[in-house]
N, CA, C and O atoms as CSV, one atom per row, in Angstrom:
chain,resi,resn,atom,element,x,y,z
A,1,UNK,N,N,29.521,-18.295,-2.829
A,1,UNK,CA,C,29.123,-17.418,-1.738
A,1,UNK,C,C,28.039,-16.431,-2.187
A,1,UNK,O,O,26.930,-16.516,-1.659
A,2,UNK,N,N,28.307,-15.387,-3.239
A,2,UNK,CA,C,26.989,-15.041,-3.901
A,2,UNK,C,C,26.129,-16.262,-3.910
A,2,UNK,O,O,25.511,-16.186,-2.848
A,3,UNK,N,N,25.884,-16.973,-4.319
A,3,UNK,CA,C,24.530,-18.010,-4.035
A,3,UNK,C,C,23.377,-17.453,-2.893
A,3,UNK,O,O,22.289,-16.880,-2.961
A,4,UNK,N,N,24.315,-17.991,-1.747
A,4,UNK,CA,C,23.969,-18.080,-0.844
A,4,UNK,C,C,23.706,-16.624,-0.468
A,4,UNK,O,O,22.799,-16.610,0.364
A,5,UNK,N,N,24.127,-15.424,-0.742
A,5,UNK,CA,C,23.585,-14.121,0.020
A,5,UNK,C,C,22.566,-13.950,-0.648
A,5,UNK,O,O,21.629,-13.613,0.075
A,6,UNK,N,N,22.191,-14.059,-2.181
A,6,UNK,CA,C,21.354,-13.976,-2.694
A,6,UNK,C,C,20.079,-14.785,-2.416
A,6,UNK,O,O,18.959,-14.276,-2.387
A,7,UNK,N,N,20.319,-15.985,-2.230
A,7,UNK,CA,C,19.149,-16.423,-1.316
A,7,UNK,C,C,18.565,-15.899,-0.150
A,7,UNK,O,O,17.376,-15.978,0.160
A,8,UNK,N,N,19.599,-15.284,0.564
A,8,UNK,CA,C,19.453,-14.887,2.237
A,8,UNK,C,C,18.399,-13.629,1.746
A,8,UNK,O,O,17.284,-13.490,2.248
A,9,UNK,N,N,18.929,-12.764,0.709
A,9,UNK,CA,C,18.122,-11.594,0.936
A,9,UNK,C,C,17.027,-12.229,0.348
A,9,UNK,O,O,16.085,-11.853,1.046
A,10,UNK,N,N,16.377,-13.314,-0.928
A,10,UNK,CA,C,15.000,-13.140,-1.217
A,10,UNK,C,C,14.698,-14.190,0.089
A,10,UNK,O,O,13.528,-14.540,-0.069
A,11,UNK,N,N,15.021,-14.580,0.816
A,11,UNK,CA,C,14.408,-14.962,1.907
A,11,UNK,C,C,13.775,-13.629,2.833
A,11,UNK,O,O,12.684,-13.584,3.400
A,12,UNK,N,N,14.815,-12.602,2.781
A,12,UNK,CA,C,14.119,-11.885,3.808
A,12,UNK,C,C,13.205,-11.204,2.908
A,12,UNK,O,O,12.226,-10.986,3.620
A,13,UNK,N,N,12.946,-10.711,1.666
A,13,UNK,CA,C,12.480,-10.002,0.776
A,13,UNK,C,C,10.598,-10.753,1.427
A,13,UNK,O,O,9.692,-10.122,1.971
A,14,UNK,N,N,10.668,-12.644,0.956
A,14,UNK,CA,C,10.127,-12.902,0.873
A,14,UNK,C,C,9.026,-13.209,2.918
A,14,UNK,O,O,7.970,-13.808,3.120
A,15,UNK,N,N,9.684,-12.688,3.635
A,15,UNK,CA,C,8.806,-12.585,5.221
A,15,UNK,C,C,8.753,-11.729,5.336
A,15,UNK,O,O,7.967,-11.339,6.198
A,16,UNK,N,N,9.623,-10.629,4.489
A,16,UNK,CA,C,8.375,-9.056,4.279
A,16,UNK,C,C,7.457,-9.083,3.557
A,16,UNK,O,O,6.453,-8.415,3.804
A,17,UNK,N,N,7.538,-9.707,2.687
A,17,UNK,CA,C,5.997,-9.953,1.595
A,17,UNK,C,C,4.864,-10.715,2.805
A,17,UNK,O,O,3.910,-10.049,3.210
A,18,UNK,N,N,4.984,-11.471,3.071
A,18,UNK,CA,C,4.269,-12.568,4.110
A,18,UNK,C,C,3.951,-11.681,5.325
A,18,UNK,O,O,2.828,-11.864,5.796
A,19,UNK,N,N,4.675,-10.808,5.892
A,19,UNK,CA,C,4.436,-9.756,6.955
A,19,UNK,C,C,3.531,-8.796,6.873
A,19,UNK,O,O,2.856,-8.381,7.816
A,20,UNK,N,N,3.484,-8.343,5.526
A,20,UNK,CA,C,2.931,-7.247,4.964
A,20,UNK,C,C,1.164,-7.657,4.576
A,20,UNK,O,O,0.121,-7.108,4.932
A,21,UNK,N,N,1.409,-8.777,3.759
A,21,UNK,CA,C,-0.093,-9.863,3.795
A,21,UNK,C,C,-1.193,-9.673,4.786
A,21,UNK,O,O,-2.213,-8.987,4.851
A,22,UNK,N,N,-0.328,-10.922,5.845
A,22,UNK,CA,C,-0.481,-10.777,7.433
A,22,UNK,C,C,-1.299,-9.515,8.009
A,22,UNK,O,O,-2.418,-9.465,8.518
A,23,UNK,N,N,-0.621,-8.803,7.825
A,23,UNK,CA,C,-1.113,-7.151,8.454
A,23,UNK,C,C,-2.198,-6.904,7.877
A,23,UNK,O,O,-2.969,-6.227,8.557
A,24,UNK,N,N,-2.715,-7.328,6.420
A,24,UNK,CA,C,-3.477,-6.551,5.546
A,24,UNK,C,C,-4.477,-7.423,5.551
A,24,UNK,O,O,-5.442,-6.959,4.943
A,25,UNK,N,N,-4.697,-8.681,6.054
A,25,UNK,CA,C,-5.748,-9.694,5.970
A,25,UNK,C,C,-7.112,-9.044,6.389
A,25,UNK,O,O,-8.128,-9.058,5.694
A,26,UNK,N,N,-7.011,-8.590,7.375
A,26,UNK,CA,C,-8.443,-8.150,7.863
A,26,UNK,C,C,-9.068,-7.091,6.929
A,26,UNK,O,O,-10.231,-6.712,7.064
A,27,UNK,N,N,-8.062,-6.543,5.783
A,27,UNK,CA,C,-8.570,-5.510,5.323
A,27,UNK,C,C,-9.687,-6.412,4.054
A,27,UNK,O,O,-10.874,-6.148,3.864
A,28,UNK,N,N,-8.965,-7.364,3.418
A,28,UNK,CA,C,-9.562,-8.200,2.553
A,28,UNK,C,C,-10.757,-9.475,3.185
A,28,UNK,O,O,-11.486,-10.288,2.616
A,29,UNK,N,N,-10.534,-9.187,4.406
A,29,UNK,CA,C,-12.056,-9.687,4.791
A,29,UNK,C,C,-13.264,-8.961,4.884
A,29,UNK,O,O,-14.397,-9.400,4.687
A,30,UNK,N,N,-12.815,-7.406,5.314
A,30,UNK,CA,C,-13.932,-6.432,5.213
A,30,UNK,C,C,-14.401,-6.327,3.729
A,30,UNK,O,O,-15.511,-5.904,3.406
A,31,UNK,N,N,-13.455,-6.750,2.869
A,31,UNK,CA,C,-13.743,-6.644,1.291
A,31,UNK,C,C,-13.305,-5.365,0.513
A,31,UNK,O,O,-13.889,-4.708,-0.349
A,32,UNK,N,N,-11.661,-5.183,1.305
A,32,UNK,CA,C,-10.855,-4.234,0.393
A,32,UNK,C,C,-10.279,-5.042,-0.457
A,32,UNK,O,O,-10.265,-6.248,-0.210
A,33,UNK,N,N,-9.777,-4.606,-1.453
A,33,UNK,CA,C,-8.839,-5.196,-2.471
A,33,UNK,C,C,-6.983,-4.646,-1.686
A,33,UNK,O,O,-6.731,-3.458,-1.887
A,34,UNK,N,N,-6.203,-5.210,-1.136
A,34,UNK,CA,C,-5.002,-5.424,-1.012
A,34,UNK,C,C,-4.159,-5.788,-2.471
A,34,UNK,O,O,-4.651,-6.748,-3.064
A,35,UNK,N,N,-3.273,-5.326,-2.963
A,35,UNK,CA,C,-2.186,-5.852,-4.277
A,35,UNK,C,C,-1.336,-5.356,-3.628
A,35,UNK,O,O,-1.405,-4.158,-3.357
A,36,UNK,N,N,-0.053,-6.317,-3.097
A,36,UNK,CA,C,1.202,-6.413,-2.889
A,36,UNK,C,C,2.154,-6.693,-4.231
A,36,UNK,O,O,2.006,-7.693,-4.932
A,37,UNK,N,N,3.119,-5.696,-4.476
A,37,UNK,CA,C,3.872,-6.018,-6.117
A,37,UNK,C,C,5.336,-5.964,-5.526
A,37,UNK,O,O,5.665,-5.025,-4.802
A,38,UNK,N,N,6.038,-6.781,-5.782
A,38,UNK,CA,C,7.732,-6.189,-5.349
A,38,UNK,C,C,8.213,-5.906,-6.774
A,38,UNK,O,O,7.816,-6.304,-7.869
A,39,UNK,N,N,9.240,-5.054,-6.381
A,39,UNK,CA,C,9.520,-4.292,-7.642
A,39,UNK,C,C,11.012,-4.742,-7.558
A,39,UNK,O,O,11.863,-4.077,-6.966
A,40,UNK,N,N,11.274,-5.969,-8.221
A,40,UNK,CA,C,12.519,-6.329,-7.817
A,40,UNK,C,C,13.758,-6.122,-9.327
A,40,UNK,O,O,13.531,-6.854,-10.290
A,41,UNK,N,N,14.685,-5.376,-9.399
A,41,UNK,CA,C,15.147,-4.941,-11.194
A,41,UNK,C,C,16.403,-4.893,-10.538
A,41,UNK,O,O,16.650,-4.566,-9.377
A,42,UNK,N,N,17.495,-5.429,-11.844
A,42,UNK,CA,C,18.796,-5.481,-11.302
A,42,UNK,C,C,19.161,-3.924,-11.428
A,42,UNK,O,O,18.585,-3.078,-12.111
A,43,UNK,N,N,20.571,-3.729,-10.359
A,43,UNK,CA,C,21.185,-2.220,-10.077
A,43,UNK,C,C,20.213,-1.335,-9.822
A,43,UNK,O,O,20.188,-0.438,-10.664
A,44,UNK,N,N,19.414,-1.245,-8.996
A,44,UNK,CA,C,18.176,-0.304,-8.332
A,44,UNK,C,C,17.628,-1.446,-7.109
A,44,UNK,O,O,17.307,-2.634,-7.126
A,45,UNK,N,N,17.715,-0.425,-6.113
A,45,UNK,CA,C,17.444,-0.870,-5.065
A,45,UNK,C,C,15.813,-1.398,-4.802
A,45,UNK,O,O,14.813,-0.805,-5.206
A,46,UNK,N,N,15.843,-2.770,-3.955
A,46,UNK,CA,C,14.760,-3.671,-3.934
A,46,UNK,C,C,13.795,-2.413,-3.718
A,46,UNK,O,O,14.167,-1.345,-3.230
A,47,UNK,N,N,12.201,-2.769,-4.258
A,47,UNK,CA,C,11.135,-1.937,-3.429
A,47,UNK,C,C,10.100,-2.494,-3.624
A,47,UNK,O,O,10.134,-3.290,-4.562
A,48,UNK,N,N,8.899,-2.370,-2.957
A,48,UNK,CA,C,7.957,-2.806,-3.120
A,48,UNK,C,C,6.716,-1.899,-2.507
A,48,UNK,O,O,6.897,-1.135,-1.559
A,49,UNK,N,N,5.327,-2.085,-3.213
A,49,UNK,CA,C,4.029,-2.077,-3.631
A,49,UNK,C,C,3.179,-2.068,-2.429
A,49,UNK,O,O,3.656,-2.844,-1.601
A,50,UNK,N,N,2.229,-1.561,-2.057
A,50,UNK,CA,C,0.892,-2.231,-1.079
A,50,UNK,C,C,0.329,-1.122,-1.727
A,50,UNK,O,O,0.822,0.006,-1.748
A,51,UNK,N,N,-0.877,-1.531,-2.338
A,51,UNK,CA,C,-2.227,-0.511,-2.695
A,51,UNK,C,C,-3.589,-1.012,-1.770
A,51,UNK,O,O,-3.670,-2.234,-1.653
A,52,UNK,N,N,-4.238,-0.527,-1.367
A,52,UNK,CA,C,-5.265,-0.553,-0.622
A,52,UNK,C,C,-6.560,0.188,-1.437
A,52,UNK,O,O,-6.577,1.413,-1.553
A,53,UNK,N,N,-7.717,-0.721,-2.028
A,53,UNK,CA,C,-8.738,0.013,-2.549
A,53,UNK,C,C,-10.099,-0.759,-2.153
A,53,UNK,O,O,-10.167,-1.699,-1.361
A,54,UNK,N,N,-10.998,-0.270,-2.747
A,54,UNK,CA,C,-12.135,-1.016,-2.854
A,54,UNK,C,C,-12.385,-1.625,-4.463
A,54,UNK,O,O,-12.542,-0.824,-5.384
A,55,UNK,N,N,-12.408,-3.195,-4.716
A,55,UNK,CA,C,-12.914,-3.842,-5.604
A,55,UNK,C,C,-13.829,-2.561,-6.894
A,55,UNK,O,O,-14.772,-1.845,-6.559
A,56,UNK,N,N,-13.462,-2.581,-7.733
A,56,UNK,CA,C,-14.915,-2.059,-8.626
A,56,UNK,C,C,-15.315,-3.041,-9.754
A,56,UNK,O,O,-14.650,-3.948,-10.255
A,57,UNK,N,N,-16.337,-2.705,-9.973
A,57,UNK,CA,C,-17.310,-3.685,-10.938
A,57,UNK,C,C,-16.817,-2.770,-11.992
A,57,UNK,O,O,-16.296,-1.658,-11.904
A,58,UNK,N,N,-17.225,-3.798,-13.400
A,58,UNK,CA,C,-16.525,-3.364,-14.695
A,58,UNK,C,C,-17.478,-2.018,-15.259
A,58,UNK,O,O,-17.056,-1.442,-16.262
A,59,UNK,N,N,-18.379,-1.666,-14.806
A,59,UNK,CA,C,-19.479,-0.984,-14.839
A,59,UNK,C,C,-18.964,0.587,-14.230
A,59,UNK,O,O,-19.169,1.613,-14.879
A,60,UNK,N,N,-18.286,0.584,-12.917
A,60,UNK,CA,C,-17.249,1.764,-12.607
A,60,UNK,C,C,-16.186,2.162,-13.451
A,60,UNK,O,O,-15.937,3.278,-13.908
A,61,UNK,N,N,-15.499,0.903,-13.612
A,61,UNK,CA,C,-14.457,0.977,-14.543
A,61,UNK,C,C,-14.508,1.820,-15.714
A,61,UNK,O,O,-13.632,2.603,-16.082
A,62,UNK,N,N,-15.965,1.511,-16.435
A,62,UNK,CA,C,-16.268,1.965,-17.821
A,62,UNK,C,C,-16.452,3.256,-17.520
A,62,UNK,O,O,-15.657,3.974,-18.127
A,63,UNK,N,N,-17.424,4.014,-16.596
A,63,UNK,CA,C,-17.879,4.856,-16.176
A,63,UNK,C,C,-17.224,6.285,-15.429
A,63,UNK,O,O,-17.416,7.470,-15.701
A,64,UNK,N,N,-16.495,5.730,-14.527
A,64,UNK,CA,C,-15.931,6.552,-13.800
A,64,UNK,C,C,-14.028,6.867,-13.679
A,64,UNK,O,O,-13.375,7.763,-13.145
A,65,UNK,N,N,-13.591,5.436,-14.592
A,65,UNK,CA,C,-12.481,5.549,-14.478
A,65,UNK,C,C,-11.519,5.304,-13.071
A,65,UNK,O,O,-10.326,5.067,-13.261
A,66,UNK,N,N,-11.952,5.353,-11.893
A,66,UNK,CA,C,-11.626,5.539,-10.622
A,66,UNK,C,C,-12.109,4.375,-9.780
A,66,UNK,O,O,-13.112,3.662,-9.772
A,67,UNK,N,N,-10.948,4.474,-9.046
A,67,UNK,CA,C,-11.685,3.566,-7.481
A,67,UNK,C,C,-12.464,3.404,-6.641
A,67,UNK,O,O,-11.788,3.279,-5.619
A,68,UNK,N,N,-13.701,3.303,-6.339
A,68,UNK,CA,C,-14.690,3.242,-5.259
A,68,UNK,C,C,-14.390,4.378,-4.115
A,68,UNK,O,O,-13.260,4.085,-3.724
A,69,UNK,N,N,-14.724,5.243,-3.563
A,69,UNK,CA,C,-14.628,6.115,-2.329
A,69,UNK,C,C,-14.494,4.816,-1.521
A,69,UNK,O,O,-14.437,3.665,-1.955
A,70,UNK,N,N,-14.449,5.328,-0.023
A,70,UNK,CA,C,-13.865,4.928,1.045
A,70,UNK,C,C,-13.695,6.007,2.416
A,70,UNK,O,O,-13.309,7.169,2.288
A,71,UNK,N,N,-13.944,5.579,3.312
A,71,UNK,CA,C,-13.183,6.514,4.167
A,71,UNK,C,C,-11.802,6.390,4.855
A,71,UNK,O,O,-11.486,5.320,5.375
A,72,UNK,N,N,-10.903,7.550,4.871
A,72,UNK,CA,C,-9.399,6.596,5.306
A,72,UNK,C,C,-9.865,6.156,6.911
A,72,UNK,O,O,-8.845,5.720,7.444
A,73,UNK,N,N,-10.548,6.127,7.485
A,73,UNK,CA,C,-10.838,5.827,9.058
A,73,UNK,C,C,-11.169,4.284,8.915
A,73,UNK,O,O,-10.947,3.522,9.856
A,74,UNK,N,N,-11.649,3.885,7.839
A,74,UNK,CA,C,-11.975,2.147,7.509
A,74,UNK,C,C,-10.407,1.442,7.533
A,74,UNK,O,O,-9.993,0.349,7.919
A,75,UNK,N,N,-9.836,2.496,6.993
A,75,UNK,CA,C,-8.287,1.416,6.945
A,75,UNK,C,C,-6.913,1.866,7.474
A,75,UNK,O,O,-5.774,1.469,7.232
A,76,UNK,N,N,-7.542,3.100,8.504
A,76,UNK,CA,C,-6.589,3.645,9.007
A,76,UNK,C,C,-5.363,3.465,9.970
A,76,UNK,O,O,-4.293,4.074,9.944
A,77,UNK,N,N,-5.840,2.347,10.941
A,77,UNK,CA,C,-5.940,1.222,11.965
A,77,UNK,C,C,-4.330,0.334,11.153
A,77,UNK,O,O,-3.164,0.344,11.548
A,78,UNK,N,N,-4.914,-0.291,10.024
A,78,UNK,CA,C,-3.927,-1.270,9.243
A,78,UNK,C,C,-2.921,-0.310,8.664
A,78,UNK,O,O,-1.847,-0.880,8.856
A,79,UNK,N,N,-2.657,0.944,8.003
A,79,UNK,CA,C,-2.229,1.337,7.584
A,79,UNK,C,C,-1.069,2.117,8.771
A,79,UNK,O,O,0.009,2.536,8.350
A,80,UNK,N,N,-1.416,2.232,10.156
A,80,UNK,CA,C,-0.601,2.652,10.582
A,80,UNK,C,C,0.150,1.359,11.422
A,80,UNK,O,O,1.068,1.674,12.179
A,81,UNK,N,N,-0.212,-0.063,11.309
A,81,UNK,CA,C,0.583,-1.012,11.377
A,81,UNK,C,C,1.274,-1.228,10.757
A,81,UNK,O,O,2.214,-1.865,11.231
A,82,UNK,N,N,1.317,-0.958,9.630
A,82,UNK,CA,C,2.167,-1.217,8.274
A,82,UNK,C,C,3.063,-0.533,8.449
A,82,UNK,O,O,4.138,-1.130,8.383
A,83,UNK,N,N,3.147,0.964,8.743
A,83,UNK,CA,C,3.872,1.958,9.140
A,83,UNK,C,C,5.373,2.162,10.315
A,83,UNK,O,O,6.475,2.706,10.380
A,84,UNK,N,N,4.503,1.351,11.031
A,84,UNK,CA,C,4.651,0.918,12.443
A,84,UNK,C,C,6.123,-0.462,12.231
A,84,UNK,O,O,7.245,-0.508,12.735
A,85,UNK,N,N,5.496,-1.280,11.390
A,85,UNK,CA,C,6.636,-2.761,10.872
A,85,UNK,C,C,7.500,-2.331,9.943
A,85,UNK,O,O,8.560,-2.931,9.761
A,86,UNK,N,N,7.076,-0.973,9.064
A,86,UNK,CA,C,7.821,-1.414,7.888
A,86,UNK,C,C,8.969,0.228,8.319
A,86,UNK,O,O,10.091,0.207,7.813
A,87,UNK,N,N,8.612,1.428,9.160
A,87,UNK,CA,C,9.721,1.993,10.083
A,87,UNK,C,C,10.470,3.233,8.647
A,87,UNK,O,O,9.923,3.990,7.845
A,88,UNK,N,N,11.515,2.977,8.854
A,88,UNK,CA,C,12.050,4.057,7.910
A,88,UNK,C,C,12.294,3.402,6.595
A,88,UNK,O,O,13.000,4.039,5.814
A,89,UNK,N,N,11.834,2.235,6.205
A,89,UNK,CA,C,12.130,1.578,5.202
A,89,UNK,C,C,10.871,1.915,3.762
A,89,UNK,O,O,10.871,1.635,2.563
A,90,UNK,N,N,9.983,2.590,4.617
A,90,UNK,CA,C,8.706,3.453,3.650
A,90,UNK,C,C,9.449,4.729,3.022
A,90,UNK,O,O,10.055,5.617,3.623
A,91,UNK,N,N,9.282,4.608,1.959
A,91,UNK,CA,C,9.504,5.589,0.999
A,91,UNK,C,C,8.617,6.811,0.732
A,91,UNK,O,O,9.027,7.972,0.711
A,92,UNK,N,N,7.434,6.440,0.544
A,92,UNK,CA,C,6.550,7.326,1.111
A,92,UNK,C,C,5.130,5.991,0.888
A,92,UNK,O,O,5.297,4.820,0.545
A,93,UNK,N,N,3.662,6.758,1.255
A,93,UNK,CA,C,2.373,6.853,1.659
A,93,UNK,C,C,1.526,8.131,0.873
A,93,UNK,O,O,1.577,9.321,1.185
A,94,UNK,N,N,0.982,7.704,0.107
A,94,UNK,CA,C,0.125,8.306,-1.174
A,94,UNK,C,C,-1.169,7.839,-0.812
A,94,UNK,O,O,-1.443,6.756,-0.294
A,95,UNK,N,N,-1.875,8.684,-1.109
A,95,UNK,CA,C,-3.767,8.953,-0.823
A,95,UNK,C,C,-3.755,9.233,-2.449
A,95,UNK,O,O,-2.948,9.904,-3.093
A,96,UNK,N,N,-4.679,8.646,-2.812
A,96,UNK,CA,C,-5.789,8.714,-4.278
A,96,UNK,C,C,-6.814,9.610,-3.861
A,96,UNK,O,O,-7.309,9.154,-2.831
A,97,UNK,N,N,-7.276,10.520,-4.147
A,97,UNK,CA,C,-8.559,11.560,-4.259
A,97,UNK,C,C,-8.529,11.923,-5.635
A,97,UNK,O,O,-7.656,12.493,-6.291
A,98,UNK,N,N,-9.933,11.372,-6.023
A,98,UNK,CA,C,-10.467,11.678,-7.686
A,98,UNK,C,C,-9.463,11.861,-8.322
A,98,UNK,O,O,-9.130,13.012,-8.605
A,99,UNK,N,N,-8.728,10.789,-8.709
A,99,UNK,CA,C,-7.552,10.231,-9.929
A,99,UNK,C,C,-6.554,11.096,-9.453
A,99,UNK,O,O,-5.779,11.226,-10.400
A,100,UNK,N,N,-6.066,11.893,-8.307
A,100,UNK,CA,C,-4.846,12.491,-8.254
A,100,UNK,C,C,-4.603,12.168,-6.979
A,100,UNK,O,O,-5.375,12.158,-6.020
A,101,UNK,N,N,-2.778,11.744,-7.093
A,101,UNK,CA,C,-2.473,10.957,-5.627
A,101,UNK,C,C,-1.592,11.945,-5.119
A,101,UNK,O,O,-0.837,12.688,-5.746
A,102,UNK,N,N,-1.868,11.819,-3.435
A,102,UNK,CA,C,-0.980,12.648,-2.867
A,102,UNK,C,C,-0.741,12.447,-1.223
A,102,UNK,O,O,-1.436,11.889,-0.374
A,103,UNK,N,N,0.623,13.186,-1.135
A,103,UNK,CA,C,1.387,12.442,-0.266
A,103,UNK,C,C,0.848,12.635,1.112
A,103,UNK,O,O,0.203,13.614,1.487
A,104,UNK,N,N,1.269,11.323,2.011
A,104,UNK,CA,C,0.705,11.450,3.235
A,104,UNK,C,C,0.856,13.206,4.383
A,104,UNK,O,O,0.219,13.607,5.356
A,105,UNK,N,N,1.475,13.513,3.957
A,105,UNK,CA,C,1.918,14.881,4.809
A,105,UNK,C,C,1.079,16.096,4.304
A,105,UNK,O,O,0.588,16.941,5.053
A,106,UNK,N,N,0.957,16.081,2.749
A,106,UNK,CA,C,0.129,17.438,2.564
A,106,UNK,C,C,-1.545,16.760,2.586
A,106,UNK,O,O,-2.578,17.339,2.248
A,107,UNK,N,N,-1.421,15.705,2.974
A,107,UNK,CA,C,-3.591,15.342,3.114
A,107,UNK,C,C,-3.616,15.513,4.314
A,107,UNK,O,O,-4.673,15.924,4.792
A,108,UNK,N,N,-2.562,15.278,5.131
A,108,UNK,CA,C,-2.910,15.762,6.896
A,108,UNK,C,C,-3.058,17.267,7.391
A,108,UNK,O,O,-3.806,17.864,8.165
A,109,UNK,N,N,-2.145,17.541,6.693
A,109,UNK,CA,C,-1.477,19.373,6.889
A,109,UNK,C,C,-3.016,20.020,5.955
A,109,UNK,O,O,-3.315,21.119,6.423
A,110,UNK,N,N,-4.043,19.560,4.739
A,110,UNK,CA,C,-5.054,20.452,4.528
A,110,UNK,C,C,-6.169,19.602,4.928
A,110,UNK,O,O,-7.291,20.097,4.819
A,111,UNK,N,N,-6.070,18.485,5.346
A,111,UNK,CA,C,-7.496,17.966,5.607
A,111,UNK,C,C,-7.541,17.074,6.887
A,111,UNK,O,O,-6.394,16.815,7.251
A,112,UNK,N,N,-8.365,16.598,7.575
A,112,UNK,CA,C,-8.200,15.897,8.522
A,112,UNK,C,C,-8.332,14.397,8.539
A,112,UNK,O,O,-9.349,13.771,8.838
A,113,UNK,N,N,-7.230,13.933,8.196
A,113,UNK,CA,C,-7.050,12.777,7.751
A,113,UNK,C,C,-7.749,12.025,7.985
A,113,UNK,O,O,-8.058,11.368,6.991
A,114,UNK,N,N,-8.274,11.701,8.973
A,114,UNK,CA,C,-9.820,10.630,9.186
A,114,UNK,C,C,-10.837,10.863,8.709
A,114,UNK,O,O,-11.271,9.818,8.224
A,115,UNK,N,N,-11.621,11.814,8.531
A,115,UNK,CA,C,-12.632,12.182,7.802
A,115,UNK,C,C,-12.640,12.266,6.327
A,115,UNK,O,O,-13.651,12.214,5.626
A,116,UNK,N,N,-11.283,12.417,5.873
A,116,UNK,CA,C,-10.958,12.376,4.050
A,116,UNK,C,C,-11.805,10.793,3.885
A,116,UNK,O,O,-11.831,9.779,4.583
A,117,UNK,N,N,-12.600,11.285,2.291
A,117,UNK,CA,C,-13.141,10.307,1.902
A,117,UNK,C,C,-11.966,9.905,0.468
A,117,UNK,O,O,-11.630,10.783,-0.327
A,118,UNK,N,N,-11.575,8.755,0.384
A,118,UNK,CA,C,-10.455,8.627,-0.437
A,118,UNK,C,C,-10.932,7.703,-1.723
A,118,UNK,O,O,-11.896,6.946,-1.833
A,119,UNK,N,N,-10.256,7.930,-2.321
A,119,UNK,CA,C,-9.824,6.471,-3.791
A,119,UNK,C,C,-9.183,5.128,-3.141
A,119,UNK,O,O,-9.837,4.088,-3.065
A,120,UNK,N,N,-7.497,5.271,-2.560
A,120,UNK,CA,C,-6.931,4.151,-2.496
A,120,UNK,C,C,-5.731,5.184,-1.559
A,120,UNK,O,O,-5.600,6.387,-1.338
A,121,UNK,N,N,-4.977,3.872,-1.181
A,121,UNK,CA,C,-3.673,3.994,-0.265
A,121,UNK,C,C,-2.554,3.334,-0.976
A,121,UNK,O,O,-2.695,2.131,-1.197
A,122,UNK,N,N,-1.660,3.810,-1.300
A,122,UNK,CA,C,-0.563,3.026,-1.828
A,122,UNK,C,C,1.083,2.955,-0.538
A,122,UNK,O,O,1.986,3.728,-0.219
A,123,UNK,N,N,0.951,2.517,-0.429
A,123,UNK,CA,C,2.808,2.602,0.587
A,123,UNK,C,C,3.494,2.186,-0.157
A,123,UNK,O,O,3.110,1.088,-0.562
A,124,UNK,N,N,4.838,2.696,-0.796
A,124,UNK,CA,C,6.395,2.556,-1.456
A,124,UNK,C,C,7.284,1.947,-0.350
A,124,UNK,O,O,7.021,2.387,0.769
A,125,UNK,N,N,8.248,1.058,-0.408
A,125,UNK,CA,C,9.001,0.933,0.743
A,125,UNK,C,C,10.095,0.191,-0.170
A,125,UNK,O,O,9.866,-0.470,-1.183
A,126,UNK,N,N,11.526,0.494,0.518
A,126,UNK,CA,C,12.268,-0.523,0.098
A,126,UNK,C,C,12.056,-2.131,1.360
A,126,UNK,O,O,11.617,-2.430,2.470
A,127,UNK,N,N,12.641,-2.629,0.325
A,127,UNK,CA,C,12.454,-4.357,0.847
A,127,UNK,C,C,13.860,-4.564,1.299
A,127,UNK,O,O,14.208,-5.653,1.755
């Protein structure tokens, strides 16, 4: 019987991974970089990954250390679909600004969230 529940949940684990994709496709056609990671470890509850950035050349990398700017209004759209599917099961929503990340509530409460020019988007969620 364990078998079988254990299958049931990486089944569902695995059409939230596929859901989450789904949602994020258009972002990787505009030519964001999407990385979905599940963070799956025995006795700690399932969770998983979505980072949202722009690609950098090894040339940034060396240079700047950091992710490409962005504006959050380019991926703002997808990010509140994600929001929207994935419900109280988000853990939190982190903004990257120049190598320091921070949480969705204090970038709204000092800045106006559409106009922030960002690093990356990460969403935490359990699975």
């Amino acid at each position: 019987m364990n078998h079988i529940q254990s299958k049931k949940s990486f089944e569902s684990v695995e059409q939230a991974s596929d859901v989450v994709r789904d949602i994020c496709i258009e972002l990787e056609d505009k030519g964001f970089k999407v990385v979905h990671h599940n963070n799956l470890r025995p006795n700690t509850p399932d969770t998983a990954d979505v980072l949202i950035s722009i690609p950098y050349s090894d040339f940034q990398v060396h240079t700047t250390h950091s992710f490409p700017l962005f504006k959050y209004s380019d991926v703002e759209e997808v990010v509140e679909r994600l929001k929207d599917y994935l419900g109280d099961k988000i853990i939190s929503v982190k903004f990257k600004i120049s190598n320091t990340w921070y949480l969705e509530h204090l970038l709204i409460n000092s800045h106006s969230s559409q106009a922030q020019i960002i690093n990356a988007v990460q969403i935490h969620y359990i699975i």
